[in-house]
Each structure stands twice: as structure tokens, then as C-alpha cells.
PyMOL Python script that loads the backbone (N, CA, C, O; Angstrom):
from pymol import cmd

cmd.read_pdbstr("""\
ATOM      1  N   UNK A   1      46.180  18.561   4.124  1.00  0.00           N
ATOM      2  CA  UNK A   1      45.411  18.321   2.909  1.00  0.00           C
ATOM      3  C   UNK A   1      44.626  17.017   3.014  1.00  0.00           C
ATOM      4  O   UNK A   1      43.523  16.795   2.515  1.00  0.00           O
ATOM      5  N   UNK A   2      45.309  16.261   3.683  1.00  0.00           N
ATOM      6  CA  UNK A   2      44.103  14.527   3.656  1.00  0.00           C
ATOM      7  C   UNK A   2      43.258  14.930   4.291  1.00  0.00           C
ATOM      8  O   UNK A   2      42.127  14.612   3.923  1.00  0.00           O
ATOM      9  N   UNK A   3      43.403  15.915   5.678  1.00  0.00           N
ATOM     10  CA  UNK A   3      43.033  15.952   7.055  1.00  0.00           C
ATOM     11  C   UNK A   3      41.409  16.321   6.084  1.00  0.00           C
ATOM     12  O   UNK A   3      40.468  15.602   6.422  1.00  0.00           O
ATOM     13  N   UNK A   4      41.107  17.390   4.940  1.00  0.00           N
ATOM     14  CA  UNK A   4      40.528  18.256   4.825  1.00  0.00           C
ATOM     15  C   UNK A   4      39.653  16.754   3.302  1.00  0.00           C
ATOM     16  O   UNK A   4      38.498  16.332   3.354  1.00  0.00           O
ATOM     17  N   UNK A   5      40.369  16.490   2.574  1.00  0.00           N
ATOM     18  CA  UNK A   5      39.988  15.513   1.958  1.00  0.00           C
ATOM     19  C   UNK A   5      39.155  14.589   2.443  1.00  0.00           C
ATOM     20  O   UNK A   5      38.212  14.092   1.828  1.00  0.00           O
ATOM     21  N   UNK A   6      39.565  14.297   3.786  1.00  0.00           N
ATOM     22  CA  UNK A   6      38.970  12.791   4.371  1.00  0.00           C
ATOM     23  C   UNK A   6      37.281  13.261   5.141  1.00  0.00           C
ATOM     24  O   UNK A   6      36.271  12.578   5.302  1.00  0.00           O
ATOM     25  N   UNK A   7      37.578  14.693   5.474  1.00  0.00           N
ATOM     26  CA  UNK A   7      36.016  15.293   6.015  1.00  0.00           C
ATOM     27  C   UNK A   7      35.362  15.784   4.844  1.00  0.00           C
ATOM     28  O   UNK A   7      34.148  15.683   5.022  1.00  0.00           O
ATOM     29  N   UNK A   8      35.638  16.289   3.688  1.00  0.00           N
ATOM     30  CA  UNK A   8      35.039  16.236   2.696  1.00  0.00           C
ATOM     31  C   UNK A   8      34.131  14.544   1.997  1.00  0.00           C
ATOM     32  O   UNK A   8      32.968  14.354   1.640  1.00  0.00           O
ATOM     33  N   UNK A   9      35.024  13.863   2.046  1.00  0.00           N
ATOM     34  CA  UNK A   9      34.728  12.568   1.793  1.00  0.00           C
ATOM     35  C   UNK A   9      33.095  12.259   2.216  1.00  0.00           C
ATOM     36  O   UNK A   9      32.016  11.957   1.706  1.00  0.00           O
ATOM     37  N   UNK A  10      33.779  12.584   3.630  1.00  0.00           N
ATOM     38  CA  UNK A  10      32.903  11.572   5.388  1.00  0.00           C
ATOM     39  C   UNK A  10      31.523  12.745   5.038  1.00  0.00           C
ATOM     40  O   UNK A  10      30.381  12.312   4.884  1.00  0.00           O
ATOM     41  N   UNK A  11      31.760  13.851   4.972  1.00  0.00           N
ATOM     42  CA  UNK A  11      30.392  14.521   3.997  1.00  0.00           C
ATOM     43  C   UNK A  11      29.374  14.342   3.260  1.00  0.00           C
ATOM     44  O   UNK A  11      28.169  14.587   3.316  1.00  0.00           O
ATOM     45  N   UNK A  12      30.388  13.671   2.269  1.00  0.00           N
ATOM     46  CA  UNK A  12      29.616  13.292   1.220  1.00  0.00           C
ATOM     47  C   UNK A  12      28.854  12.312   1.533  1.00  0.00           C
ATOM     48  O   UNK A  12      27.662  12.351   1.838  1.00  0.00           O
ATOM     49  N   UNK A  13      29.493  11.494   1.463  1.00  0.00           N
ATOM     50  CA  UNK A  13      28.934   9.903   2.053  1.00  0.00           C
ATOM     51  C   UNK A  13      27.959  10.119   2.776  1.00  0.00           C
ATOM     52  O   UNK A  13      26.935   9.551   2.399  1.00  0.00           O
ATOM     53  N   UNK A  14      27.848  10.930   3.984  1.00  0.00           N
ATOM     54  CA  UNK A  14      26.734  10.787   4.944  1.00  0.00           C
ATOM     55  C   UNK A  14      25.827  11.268   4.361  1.00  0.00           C
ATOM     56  O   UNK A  14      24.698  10.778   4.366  1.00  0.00           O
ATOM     57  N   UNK A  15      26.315  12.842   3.446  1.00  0.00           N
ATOM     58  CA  UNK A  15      24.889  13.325   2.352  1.00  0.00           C
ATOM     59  C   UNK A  15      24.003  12.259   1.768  1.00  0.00           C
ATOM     60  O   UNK A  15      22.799  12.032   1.891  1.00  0.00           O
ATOM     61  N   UNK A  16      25.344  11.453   0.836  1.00  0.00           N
ATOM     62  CA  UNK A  16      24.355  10.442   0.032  1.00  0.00           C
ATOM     63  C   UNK A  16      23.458   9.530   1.023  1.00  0.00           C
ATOM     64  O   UNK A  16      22.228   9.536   0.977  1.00  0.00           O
ATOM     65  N   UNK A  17      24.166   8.797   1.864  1.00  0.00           N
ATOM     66  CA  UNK A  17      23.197   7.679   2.923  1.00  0.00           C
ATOM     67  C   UNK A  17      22.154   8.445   3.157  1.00  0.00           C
ATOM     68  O   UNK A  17      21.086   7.845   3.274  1.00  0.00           O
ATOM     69  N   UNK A  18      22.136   9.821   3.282  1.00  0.00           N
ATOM     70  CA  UNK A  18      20.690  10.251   4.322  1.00  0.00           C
ATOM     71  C   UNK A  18      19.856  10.898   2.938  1.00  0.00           C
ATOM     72  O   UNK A  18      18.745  11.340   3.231  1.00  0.00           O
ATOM     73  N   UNK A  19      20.105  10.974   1.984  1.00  0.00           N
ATOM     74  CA  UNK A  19      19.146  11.320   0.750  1.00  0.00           C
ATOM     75  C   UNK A  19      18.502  10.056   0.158  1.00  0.00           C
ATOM     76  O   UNK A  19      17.341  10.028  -0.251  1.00  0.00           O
ATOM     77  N   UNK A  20      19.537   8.780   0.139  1.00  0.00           N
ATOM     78  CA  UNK A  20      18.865   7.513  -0.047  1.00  0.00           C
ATOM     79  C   UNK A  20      17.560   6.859   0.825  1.00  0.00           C
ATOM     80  O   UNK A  20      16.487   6.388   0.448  1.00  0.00           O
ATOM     81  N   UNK A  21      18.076   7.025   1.980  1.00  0.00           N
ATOM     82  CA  UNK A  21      17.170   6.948   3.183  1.00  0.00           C
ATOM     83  C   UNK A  21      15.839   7.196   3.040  1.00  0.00           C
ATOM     84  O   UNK A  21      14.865   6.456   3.175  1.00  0.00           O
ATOM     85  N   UNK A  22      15.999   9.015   2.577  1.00  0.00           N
ATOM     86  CA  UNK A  22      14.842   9.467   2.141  1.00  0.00           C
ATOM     87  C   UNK A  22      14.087   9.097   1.627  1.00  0.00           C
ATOM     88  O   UNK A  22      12.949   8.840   2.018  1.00  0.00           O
ATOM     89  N   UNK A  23      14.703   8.939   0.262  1.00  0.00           N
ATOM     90  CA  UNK A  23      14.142   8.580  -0.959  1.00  0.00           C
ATOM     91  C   UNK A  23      13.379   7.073  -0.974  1.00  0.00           C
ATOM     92  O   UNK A  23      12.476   6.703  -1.724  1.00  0.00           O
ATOM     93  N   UNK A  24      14.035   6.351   0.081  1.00  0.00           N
ATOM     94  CA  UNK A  24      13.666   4.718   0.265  1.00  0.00           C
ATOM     95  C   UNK A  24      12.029   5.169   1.304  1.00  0.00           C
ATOM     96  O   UNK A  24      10.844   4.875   1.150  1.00  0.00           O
ATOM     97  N   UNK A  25      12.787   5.999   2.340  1.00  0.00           N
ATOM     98  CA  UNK A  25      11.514   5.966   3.290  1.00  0.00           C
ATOM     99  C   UNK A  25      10.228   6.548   2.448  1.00  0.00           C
ATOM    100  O   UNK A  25       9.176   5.976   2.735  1.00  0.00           O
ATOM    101  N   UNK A  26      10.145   7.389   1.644  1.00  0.00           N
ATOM    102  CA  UNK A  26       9.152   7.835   0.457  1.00  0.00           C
ATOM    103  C   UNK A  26       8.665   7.093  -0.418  1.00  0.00           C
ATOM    104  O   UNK A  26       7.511   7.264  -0.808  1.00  0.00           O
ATOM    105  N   UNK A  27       9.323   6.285  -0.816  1.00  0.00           N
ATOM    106  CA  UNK A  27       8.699   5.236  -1.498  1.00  0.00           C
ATOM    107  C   UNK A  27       8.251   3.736  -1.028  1.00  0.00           C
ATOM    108  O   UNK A  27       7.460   3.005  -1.625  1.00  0.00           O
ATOM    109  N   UNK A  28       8.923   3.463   0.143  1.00  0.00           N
ATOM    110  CA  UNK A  28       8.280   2.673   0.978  1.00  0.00           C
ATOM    111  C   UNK A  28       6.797   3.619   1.691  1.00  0.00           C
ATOM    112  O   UNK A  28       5.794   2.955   1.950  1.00  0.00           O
ATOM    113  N   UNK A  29       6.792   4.148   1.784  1.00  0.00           N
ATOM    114  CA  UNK A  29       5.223   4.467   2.450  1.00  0.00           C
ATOM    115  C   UNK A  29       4.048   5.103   1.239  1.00  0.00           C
ATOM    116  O   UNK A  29       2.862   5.331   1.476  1.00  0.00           O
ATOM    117  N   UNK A  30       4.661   5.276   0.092  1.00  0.00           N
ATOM    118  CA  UNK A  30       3.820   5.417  -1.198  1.00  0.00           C
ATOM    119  C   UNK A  30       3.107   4.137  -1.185  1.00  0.00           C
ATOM    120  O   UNK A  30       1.887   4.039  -1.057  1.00  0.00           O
ATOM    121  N   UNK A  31       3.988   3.085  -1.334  1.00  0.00           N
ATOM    122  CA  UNK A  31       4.228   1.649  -1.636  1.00  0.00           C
ATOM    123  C   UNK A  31       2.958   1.402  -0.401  1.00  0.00           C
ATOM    124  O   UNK A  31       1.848   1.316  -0.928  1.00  0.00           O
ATOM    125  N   UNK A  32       2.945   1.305   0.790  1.00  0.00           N
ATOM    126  CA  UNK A  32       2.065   0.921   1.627  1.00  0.00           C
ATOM    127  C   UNK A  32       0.546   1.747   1.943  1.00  0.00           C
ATOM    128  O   UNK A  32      -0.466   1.265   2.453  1.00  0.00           O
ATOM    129  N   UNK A  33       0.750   2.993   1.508  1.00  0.00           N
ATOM    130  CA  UNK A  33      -0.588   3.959   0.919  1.00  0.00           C
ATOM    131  C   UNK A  33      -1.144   3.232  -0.374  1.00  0.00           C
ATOM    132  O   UNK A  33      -2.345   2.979  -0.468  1.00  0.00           O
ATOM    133  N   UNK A  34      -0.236   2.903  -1.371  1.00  0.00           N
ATOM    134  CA  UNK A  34      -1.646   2.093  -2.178  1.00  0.00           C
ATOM    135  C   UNK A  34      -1.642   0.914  -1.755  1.00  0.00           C
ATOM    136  O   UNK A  34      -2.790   0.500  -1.917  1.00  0.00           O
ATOM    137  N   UNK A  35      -0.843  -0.093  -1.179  1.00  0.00           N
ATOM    138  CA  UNK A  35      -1.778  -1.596  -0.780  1.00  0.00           C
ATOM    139  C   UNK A  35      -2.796  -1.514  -0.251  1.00  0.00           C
ATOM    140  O   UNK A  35      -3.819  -2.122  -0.566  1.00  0.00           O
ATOM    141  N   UNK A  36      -2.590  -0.343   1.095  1.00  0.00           N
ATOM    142  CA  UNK A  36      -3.959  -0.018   1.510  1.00  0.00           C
ATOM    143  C   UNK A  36      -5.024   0.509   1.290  1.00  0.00           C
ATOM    144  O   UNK A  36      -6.056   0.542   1.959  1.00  0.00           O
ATOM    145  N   UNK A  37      -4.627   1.158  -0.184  1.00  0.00           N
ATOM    146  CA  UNK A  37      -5.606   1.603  -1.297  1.00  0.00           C
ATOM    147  C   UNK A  37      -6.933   0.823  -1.792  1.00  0.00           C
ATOM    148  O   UNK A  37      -8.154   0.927  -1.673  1.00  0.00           O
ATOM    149  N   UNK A  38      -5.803  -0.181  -2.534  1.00  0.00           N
ATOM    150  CA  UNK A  38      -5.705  -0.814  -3.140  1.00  0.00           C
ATOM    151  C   UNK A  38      -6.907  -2.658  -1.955  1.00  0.00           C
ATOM    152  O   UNK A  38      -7.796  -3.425  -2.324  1.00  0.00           O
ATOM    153  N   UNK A  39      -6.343  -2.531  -0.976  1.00  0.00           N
ATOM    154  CA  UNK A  39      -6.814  -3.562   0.088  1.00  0.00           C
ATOM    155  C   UNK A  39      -8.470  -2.726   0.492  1.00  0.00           C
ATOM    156  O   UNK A  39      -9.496  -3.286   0.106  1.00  0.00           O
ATOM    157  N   UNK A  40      -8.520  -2.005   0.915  1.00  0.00           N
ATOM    158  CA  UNK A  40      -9.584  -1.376   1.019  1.00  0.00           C
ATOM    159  C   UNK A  40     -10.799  -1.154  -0.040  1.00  0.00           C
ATOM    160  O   UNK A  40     -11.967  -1.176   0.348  1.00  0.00           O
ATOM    161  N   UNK A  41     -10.463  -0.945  -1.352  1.00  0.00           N
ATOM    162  CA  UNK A  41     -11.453  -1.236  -2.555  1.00  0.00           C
ATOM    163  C   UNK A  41     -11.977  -2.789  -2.518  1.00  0.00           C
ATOM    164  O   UNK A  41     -13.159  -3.121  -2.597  1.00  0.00           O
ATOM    165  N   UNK A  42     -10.701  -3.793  -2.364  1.00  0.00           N
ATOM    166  CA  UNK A  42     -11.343  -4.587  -2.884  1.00  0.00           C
ATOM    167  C   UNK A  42     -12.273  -5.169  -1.601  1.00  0.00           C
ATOM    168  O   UNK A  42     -13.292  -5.852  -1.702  1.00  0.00           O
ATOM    169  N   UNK A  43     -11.612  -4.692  -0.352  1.00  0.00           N
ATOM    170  CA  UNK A  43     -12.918  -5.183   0.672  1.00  0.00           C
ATOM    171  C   UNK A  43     -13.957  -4.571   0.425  1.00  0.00           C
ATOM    172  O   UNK A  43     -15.004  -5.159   0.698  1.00  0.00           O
ATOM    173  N   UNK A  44     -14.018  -3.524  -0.027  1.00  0.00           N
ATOM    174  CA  UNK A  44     -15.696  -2.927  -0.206  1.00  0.00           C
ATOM    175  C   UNK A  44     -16.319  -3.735  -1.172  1.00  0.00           C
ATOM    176  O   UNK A  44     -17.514  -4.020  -1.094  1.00  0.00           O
ATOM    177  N   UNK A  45     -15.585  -4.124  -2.082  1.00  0.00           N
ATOM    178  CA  UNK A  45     -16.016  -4.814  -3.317  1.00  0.00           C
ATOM    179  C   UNK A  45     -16.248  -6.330  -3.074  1.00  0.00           C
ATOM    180  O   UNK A  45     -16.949  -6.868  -3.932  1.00  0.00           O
ATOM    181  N   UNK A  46     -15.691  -7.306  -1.839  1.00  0.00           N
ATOM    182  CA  UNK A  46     -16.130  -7.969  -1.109  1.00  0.00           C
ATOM    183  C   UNK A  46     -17.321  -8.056  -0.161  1.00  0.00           C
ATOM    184  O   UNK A  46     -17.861  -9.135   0.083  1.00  0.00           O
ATOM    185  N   UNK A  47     -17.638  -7.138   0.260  1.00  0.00           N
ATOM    186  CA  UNK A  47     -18.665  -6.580   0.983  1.00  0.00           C
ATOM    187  C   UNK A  47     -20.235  -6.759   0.245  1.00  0.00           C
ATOM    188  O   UNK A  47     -21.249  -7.436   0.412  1.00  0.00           O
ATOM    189  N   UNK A  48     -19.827  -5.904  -0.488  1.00  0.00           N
ATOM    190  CA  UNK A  48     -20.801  -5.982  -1.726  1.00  0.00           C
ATOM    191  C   UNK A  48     -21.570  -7.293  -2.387  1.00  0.00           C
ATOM    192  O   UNK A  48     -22.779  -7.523  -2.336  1.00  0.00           O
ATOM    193  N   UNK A  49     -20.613  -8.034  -2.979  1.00  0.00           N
ATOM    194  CA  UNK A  49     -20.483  -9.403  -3.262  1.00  0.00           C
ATOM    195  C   UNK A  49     -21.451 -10.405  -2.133  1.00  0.00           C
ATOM    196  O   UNK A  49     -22.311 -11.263  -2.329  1.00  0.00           O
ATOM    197  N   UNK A  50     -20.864  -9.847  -0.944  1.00  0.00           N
ATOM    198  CA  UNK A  50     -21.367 -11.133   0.098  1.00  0.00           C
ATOM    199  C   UNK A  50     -22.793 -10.403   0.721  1.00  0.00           C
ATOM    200  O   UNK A  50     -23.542 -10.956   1.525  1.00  0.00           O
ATOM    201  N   UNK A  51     -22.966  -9.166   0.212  1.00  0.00           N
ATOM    202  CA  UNK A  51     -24.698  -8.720   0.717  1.00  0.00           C
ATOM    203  C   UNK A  51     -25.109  -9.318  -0.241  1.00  0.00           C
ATOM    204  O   UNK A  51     -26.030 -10.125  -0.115  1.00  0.00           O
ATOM    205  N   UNK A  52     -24.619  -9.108  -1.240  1.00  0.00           N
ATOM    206  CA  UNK A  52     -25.823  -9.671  -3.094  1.00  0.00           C
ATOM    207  C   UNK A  52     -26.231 -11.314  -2.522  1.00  0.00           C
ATOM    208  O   UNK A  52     -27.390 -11.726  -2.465  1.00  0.00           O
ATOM    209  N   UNK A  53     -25.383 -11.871  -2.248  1.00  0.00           N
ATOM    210  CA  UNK A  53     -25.532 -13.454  -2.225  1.00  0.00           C
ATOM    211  C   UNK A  53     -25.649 -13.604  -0.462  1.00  0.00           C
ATOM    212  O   UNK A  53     -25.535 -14.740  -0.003  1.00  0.00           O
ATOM    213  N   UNK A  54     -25.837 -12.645   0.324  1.00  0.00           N
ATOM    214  CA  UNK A  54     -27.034 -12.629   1.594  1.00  0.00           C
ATOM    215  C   UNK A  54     -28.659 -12.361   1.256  1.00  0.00           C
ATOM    216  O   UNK A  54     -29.524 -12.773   2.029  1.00  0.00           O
ATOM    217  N   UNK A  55     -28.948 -11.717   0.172  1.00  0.00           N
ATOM    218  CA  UNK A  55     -29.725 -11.384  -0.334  1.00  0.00           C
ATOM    219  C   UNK A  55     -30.780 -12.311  -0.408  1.00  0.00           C
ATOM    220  O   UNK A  55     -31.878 -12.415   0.139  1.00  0.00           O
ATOM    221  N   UNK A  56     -29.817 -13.280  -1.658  1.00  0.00           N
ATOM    222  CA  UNK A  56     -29.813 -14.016  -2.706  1.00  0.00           C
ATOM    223  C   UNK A  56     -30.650 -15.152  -1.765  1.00  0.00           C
ATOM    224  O   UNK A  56     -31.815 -15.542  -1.843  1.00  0.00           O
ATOM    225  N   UNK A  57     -29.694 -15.467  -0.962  1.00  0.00           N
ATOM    226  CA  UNK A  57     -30.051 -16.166   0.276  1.00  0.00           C
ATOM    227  C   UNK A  57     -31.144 -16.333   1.260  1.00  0.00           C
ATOM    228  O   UNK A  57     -31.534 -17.427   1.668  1.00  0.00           O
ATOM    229  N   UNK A  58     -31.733 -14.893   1.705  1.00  0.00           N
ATOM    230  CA  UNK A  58     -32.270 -14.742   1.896  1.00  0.00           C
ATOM    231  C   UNK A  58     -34.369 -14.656   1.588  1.00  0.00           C
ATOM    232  O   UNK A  58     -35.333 -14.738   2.348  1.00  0.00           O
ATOM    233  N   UNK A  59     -34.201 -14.450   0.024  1.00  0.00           N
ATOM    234  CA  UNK A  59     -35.630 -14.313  -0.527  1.00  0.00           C
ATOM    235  C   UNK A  59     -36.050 -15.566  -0.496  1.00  0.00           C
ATOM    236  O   UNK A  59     -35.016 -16.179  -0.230  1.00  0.00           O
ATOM    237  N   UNK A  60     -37.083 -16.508  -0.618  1.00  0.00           N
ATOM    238  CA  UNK A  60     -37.443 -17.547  -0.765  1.00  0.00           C
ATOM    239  C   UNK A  60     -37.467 -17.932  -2.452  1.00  0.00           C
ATOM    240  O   UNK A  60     -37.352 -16.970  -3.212  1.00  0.00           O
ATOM    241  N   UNK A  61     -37.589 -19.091  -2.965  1.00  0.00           N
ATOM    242  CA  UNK A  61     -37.013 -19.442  -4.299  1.00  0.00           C
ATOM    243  C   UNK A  61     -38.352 -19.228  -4.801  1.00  0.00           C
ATOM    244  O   UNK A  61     -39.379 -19.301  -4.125  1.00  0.00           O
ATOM    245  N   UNK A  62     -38.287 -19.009  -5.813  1.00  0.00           N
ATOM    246  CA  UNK A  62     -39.778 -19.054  -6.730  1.00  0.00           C
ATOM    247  C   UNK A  62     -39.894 -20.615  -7.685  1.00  0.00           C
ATOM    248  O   UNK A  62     -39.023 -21.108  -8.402  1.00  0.00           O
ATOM    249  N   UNK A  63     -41.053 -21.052  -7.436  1.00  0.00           N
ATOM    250  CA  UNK A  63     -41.443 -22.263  -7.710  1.00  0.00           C
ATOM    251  C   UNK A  63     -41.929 -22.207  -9.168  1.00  0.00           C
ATOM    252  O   UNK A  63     -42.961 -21.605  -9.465  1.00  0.00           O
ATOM    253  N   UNK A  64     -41.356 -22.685  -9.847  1.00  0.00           N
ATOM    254  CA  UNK A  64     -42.171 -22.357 -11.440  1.00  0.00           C
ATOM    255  C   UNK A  64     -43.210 -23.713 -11.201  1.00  0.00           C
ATOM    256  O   UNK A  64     -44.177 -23.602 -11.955  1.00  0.00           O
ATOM    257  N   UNK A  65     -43.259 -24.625 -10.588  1.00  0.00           N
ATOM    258  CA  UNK A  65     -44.685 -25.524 -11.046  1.00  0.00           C
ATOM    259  C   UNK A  65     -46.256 -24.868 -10.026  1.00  0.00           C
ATOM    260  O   UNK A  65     -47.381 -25.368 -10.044  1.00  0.00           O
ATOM    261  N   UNK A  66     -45.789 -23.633  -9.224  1.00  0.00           N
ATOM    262  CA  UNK A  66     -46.679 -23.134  -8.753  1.00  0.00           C
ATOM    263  C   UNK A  66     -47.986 -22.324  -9.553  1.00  0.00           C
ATOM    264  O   UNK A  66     -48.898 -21.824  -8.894  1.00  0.00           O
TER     265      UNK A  66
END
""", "prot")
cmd.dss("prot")
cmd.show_as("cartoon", "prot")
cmd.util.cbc("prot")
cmd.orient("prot")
């Protein structure tokens, strides 16, 4: 009866560790799909930013006493 108890146990246990696992490895790579979401917008949105003020940079100034 322990013999049968103690592999029931050692069952379980390993069930739970390898469903946690899961569940961790799934949400750790959710978790790193949006930083890189999330990292990627705002470089475009950096991008953006630094053409406007290459731009900006670029035109010659307009002289109002001209």
C-alpha cells in the first residue's frame, strides 16, 4: 500500500512541476513577444522623430529681415 501511495504521490508532483513549467514557459515568451512589440513601435516612432528633425536640419532657415 505505501509502495503504491508513494508512486501515486511521485506522479503527481511531476504532473504539477511539468504543467507549471508550462504555464511559466508561456508566459515568459508572451512577456518577451510584447517587449518586442512594444520595443519595435517605439523605434519606428524614434525613427520618425529623428527624420522630422533631419529634415528640420536640413532646409535652410528663412530670414524674416529678407
Amino acid at each position: 500500500m505505501g509502495y503504491v501511495l508513494r508512486v501515486r504521490l511521485a506522479s503527481f508532483f511531476t504532473g504539477a512541476a511539468t504543467a507549471s513549467f508550462a504555464g511559466l514557459y508561456i508566459l515568459h515568451r508572451d512577456y518577451k513577444l510584447a517587449h518586442q512589440s512594444l520595443t519595435q513601435q517605439g523605434m519606428s516612432q524614434l525613427k520618425e522623430i529623428v527624420y522630422v528633425v533631419y529634415l528640420g536640419l536640413e532646409t535652410p532657415p528663412i530670414s524674416i529681415l529678407v
